[in-house]
C-alpha positions as CSV (number, residue, x, y, z in Angstrom):
1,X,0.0,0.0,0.0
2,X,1.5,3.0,-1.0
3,X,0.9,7.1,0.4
4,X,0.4,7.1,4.3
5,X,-3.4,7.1,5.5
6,X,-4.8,9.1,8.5
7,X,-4.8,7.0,11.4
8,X,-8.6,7.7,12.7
9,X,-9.5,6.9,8.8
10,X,-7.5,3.4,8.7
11,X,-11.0,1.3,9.1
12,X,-13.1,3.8,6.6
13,X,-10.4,3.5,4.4
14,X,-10.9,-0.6,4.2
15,X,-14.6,0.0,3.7
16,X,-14.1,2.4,1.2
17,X,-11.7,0.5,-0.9
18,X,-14.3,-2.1,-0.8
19,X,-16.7,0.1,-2.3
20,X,-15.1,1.1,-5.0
21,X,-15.4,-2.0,-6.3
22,X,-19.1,-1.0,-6.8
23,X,-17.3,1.2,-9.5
24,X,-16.6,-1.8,-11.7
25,X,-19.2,-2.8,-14.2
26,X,-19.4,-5.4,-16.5
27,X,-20.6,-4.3,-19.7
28,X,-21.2,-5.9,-23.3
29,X,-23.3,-4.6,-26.2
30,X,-23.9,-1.4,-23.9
31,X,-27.3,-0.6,-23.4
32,X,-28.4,-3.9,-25.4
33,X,-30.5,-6.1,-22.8
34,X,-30.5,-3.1,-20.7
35,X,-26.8,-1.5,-21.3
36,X,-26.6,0.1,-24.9
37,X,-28.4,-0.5,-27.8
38,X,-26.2,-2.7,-30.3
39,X,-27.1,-0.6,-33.5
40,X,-24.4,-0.1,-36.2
41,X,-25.5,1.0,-39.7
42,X,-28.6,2.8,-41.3
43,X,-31.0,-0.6,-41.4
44,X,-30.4,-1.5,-38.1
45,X,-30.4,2.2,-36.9
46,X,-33.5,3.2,-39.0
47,X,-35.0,-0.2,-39.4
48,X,-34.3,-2.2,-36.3
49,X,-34.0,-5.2,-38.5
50,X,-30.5,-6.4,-40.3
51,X,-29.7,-9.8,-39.6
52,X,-32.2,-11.4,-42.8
53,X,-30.6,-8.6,-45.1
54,X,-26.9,-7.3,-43.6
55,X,-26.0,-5.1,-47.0
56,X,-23.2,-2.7,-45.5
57,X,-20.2,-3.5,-43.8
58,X,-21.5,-3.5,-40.7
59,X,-22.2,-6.8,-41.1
60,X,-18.9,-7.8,-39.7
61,X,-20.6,-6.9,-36.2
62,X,-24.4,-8.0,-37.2
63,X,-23.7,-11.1,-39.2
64,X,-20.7,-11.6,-40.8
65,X,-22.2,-13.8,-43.5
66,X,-23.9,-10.5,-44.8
67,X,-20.5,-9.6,-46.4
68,X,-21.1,-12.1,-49.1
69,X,-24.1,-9.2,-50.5
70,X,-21.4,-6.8,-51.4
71,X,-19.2,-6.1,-54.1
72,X,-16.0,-4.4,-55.0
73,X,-14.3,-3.2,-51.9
74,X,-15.9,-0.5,-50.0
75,X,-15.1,1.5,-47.2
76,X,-17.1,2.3,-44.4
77,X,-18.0,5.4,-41.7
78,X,-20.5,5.9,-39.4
79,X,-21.3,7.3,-36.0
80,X,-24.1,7.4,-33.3
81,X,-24.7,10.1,-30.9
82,X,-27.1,9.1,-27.9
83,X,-28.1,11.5,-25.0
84,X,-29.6,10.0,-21.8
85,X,-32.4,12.0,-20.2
86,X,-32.9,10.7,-16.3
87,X,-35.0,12.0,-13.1
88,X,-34.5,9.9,-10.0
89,X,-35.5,10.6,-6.5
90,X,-34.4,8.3,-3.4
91,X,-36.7,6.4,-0.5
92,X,-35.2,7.1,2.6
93,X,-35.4,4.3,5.7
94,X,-39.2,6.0,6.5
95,X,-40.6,5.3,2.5
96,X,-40.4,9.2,2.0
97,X,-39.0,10.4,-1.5
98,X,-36.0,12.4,-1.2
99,X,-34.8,15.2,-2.2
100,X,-37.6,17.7,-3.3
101,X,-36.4,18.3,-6.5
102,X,-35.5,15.2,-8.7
103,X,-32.1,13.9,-9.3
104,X,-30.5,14.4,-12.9
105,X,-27.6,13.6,-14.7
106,X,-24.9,16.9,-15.2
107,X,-23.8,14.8,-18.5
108,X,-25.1,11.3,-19.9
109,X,-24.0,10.5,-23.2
110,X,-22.7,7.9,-25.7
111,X,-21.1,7.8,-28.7
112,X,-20.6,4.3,-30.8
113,X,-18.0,5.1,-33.5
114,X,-17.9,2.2,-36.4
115,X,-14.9,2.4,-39.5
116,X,-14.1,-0.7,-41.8
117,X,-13.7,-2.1,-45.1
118,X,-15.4,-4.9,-47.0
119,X,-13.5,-6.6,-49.9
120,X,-14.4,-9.5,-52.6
121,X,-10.7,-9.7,-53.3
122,X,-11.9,-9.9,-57.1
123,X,-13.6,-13.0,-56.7
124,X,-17.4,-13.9,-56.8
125,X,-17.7,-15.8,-53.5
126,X,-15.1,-14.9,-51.5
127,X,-15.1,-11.7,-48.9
128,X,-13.2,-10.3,-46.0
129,X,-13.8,-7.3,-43.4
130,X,-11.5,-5.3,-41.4
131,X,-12.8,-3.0,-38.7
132,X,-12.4,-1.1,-35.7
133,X,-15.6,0.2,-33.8
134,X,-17.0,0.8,-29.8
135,X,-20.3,-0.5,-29.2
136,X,-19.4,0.8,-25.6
137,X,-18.9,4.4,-25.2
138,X,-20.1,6.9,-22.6
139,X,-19.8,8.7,-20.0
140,X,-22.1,10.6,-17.1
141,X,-21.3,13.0,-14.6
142,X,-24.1,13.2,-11.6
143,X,-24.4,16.1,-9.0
144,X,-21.2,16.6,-6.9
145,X,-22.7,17.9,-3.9
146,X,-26.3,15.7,-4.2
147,X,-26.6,12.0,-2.1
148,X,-25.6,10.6,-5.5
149,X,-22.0,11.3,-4.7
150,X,-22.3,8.5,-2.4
151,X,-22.8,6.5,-5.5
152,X,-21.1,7.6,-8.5
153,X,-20.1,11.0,-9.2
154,X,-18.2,10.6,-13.0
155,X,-18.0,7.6,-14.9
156,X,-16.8,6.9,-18.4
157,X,-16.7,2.8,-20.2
158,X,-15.2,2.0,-23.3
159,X,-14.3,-0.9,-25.0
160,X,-12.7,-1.0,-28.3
161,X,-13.4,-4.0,-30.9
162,X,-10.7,-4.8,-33.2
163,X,-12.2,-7.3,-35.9
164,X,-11.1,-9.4,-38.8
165,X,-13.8,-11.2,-40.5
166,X,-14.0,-13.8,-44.1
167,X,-17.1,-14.8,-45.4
168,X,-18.0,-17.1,-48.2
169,X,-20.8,-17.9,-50.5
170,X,-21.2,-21.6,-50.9
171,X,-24.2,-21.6,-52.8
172,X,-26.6,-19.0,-54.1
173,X,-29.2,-20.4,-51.1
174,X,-26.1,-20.3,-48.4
175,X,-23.4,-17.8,-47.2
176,X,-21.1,-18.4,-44.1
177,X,-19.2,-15.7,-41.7
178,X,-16.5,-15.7,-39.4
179,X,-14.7,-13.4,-37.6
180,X,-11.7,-12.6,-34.5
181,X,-11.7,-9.7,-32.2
182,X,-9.3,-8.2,-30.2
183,X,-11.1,-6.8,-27.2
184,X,-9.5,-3.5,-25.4
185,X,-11.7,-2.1,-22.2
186,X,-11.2,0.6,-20.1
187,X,-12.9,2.0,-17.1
188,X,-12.9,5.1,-14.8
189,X,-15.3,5.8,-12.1
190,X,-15.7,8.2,-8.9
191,X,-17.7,8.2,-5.6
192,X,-18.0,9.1,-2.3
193,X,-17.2,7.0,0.5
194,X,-18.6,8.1,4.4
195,X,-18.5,5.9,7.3
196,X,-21.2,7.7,8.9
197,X,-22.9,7.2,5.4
198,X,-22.2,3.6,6.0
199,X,-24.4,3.2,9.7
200,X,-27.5,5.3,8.5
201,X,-27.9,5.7,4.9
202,X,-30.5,8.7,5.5
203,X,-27.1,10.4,6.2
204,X,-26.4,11.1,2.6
205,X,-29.5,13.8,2.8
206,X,-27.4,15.6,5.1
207,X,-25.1,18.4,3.7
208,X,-24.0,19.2,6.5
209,X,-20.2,19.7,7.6
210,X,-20.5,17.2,10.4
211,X,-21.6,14.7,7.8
212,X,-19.5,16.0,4.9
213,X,-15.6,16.4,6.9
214,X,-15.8,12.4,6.8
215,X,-16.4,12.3,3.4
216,X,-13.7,10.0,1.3
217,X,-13.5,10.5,-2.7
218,X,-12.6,7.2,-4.1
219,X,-11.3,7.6,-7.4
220,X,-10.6,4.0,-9.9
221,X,-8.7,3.4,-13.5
222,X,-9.3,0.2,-14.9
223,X,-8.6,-1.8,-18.2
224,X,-8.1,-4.8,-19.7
225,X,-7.7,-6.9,-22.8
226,X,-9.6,-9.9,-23.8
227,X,-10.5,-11.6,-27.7
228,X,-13.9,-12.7,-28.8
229,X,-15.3,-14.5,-32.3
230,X,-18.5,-14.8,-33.9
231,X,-19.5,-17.1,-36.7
232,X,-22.5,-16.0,-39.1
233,X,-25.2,-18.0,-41.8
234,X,-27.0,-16.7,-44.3
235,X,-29.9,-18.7,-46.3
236,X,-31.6,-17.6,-49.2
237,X,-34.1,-20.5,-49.9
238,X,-35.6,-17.8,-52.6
239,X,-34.5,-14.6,-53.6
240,X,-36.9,-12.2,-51.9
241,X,-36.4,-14.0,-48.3
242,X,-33.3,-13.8,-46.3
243,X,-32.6,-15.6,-42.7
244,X,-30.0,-14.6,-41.0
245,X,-28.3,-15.9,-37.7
246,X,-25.1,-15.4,-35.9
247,X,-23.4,-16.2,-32.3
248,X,-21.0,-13.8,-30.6
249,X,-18.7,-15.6,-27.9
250,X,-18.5,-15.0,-24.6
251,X,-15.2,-14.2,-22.4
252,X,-13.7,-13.4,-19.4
253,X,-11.7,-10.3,-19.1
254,X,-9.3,-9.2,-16.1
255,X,-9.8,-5.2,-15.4
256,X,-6.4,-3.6,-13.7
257,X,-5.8,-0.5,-12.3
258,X,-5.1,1.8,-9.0
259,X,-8.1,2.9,-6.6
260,X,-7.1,6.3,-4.8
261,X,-8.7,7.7,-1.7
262,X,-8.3,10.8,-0.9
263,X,-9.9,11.6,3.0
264,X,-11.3,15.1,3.5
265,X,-9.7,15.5,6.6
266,X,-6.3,14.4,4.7
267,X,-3.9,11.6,4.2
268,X,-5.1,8.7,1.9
269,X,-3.4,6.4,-0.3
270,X,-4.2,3.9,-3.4
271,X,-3.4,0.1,-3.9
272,X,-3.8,-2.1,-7.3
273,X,-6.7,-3.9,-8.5
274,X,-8.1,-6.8,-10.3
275,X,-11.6,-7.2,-11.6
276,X,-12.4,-10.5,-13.1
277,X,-15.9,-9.6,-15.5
278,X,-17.7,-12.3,-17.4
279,X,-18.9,-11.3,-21.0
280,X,-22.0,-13.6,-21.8
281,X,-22.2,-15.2,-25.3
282,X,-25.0,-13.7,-27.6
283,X,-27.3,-15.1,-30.0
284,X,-29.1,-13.5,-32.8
285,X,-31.6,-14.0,-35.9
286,X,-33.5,-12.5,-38.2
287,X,-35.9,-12.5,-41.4
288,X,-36.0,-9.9,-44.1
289,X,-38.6,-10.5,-46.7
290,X,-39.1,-8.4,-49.9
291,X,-43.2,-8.8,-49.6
292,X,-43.3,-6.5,-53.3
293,X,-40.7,-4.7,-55.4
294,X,-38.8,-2.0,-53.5
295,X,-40.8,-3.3,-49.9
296,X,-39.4,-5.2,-47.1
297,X,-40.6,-6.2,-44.1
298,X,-37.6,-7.5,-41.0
299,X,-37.6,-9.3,-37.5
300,X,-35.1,-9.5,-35.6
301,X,-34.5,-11.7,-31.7
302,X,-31.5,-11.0,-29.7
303,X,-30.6,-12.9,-26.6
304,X,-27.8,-12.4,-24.0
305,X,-27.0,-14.9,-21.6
306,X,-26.3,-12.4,-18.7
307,X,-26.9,-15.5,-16.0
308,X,-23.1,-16.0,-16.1
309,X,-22.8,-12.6,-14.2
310,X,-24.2,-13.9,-10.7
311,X,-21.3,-12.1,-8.5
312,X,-18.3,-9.5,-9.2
313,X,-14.9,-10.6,-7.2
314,X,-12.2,-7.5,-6.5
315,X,-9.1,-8.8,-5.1
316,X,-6.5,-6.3,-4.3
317,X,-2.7,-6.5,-4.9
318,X,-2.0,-5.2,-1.5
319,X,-3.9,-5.8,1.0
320,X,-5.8,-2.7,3.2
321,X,-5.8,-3.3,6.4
322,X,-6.3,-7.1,6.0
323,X,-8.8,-6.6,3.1
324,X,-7.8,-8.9,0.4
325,X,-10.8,-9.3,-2.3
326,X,-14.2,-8.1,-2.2
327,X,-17.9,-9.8,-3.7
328,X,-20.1,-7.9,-5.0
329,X,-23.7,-9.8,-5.4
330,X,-25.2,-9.0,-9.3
331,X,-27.5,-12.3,-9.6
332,X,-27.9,-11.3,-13.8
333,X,-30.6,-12.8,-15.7
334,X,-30.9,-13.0,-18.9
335,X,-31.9,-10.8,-21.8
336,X,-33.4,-10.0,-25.0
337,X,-34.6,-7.3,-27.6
338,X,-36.5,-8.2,-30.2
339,X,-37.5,-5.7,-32.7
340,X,-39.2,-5.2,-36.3
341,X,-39.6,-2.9,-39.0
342,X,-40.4,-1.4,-42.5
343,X,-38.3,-0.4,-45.7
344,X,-40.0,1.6,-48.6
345,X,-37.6,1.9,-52.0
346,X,-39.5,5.1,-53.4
347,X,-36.8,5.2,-56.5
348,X,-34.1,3.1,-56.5
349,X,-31.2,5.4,-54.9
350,X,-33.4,6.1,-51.9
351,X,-34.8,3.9,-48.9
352,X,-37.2,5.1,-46.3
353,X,-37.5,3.0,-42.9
354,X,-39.0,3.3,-39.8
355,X,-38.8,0.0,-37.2
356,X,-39.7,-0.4,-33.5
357,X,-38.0,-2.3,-30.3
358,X,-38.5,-3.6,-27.1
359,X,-35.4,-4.7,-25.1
360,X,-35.5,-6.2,-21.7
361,X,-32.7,-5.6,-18.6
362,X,-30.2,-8.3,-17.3
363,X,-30.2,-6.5,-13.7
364,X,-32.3,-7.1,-11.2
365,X,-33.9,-4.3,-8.6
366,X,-31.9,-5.4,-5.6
367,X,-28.4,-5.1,-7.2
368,X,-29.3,-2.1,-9.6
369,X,-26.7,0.3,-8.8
370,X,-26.0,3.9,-10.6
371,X,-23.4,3.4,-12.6
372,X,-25.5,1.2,-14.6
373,X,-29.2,2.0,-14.0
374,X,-30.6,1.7,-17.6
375,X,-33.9,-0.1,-17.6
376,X,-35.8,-2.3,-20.1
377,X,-37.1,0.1,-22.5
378,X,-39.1,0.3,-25.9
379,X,-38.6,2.3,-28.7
380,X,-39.2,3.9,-32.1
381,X,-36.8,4.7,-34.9
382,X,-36.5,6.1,-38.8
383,X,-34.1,6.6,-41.6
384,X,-32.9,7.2,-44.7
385,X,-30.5,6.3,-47.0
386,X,-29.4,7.5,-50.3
387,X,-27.1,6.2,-52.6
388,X,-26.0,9.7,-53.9
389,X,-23.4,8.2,-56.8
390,X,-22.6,5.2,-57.9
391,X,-19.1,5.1,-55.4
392,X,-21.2,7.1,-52.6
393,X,-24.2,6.5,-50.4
394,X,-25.4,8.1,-47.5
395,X,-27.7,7.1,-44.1
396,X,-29.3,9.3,-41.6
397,X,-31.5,8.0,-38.9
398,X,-33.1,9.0,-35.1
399,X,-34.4,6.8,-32.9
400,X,-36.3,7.9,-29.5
401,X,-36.3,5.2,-26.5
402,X,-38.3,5.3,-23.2
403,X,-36.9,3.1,-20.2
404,X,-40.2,1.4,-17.7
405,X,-40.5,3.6,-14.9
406,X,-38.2,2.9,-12.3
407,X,-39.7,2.1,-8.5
408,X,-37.0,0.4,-6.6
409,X,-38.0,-1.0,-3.1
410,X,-35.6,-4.2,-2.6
411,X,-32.0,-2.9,-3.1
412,X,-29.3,-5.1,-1.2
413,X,-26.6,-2.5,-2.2
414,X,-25.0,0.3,0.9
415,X,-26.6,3.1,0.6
416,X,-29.6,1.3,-1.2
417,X,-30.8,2.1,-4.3
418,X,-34.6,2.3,-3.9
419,X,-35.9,4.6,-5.7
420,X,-38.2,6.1,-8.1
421,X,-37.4,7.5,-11.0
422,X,-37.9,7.3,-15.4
423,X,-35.6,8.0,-18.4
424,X,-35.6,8.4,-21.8
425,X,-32.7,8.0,-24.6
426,X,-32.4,10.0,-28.1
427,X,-30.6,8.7,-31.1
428,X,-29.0,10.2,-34.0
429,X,-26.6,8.0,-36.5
430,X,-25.6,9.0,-39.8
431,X,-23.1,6.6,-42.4
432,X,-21.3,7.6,-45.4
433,X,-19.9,4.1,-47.4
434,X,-17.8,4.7,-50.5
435,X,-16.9,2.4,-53.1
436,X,-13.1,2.0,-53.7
């Protein structure tokens, strides 16, 4: 253990190192099954349905098999933007909603950045994908002086996918994926730590300097590298039907970094860290289906087998005070989205779509914690695309999503969670692909 620590703080200190651990949070296909929304590309942005019909390169994320409807080599941008609208008030230990005013977010944002290129190497079967993309990326910032800080003050996730994919046609009915990623994730978190906190949760209501000088800000840096593959089909049985289906691996990954206290009062010090998160394996599928010329119709069924997530372990390097490792109870179930939608070809350089979702949450109320308190939620979305020039097209798409109202009675966390509270997500994405 390095720094010197207070003496008076030496037994806050342990239980505040502990907390951090709460800091920590597993994360795959953010706010998919109640993290991120897994949406790449202008169909699945616009149409919420992409794994029957995977035409950009995007499909080396959706369905690598979807490579095999390309040609030429073709090079690939896009971006989403979300912002995360939340009001959340606490029960305290007498059922009474506190504060007055609700609870909301100084920042809550996400960004998932996608770039790669699709090749047929000058053949007619044969295709391969490069790419580099986040489908984790945000950050929020909550009140510093609010009983939030007790929870999570900042936060920011990201993990970076690094993929190589082939694909190959085998028959005109059949197509067949396959890809290799190289996983880099990084967290940072901060919170509050307060032994008086600790005792009587209704504490955090107090602002006042009694309450406050015992204050400890825990600050945590964490990252890790892991590697994950997927395998992809594609049928055909006739021309105007695609079924799509792919399978995403899961993984472990160990997080490293420092955790810092720093003790109002003074002092502090910071020790090493290591975060073993399970990513679950995910399943998808999907049917696209051409009902009339220049109209299709697409379902798509996600599924995340969160149950592998039943507890988070912390062990430290160092130990604090005799504190080796830490378990932090998350009991995940498991998740799914499944959603459907509409394409209109009005001329043949321009599609219309407009699709709906509904995605359910891995995380129970009793271990719902703040740093990760997306809830199922439903959702509407549009787009367009245009294929401007024969070398250029172009995708623009919003989506609006509404989480279920949030009324949290049965958290198991210190402080609890219970709570009541609702939220809201906005979504724009726009592409540009350009044939090489």
């Amino acid at each position: 253990m390095t720094g010197l620590f207070a003496p008076r703080f030496g037994r806050w200190l342990v239980a505040a190192v502990v907390c951090a651990a709460s800091l920590v949070s597993p994360s795959r296909d953010v706010l998919a099954g109640g993290f991120h929304t897994p949406d790449f590309g202008t169909r699945r942005c616009g149409m919420m349905a992409v794994m029957g019909k995977p035409d950009d390169v995007t499909a080396i994320f959706h369905n690598p098999a979807g490579l095999t409807l390309q040609e030429g080599t073709n090079l690939y941008l896009a971006g989403q933007y979300t912002q995360v609208e939340l009001g959340f008030r606490f029960y305290d230990s007498m059922g009474k909603l506190k504060p007055d005013k609700e609870i909301t977010p100084k920042q809550s944002w996400g960004i998932l950045p996608f770039l790669g290129v699709g090749t047929d190497f000058g053949t007619k079967k044969l295709r391969g994908g490069l790419a580099v993309y986040a489908p984790n990326l945000y950050g929020a910032s909550l009140p510093e002086n609010g009983p939030t800080r007790y929870h999570l003050t900042q936060g920011f996730f990201a993990a970076l996918h690094m993929t190589g994919t082939l694909a190959y046609q085998f028959t005109k009915h059949l197509s067949v994926g396959a890809g290799i990623s190289a996983v880099y994730m990084r967290m940072q978190g901060q919170q509050y730590f307060n032994p008086l906190v600790s005792a009587d949760p209704d504490m955090r209501f107090d602002a006042s300097d009694a309450v406050r000088s015992q204050d400890i800000k825990m600050d945590l840096v964490s990252q890790g590298w892991t590697w994950d593959w997927n395998v992809g089909i594609l049928i055909k049985p006739i021309e105007t039907l695609g079924l799509g289906f792919s399978f995403i691996s899961g993984a472990d990954v160990k997080m490293k970094g420092d955790i810092k206290a720093t003790p109002t009062a003074g002092g502090g010090g910071k020790s090493r860290q290591t975060t073993t998160m399970a990513i679950p394996f995910t399943l998808r599928g999907g049917i696209n289906w051409e009902v009339a010329p220049g109209f299709e119709l697409g379902l798509d069924f996600f599924y995340w087998h969160y149950q592998v997530l039943q507890e988070q372990v912390m062990k430290l390097d160092t130990p604090l005070y005799g504190i080796k490792e830490q378990r932090t109870p998350k009991a995940y179930k498991n998740a799914w989205n499944i959603s459907a939608g509409l394409l209109y070809r009005p001329i043949d350089a321009v599609d219309v779509m407009v699709g709906y979702q509904r995605d359910t949450t891995p995380i129970p109320d009793r271990t719902l914690s703040l740093d990760n308190i997306t809830r199922s939620h439903h959702g509407v979305s549009c787009g367009v695309r245009w294929r401007a020039l024969n070398w250029l097209a172009v995708g623009l798409t919003f989506q609006r999503t509404w989480y279920d109202l949030l009324n949290i009675q049965t958290s198991i966390l210190n402080p609890p969670v219970n709570g009541k509270g609702h939220g809201s997500m906005t979504h724009i994405a726009m592409d540009f692909s350009f044939r090489l």
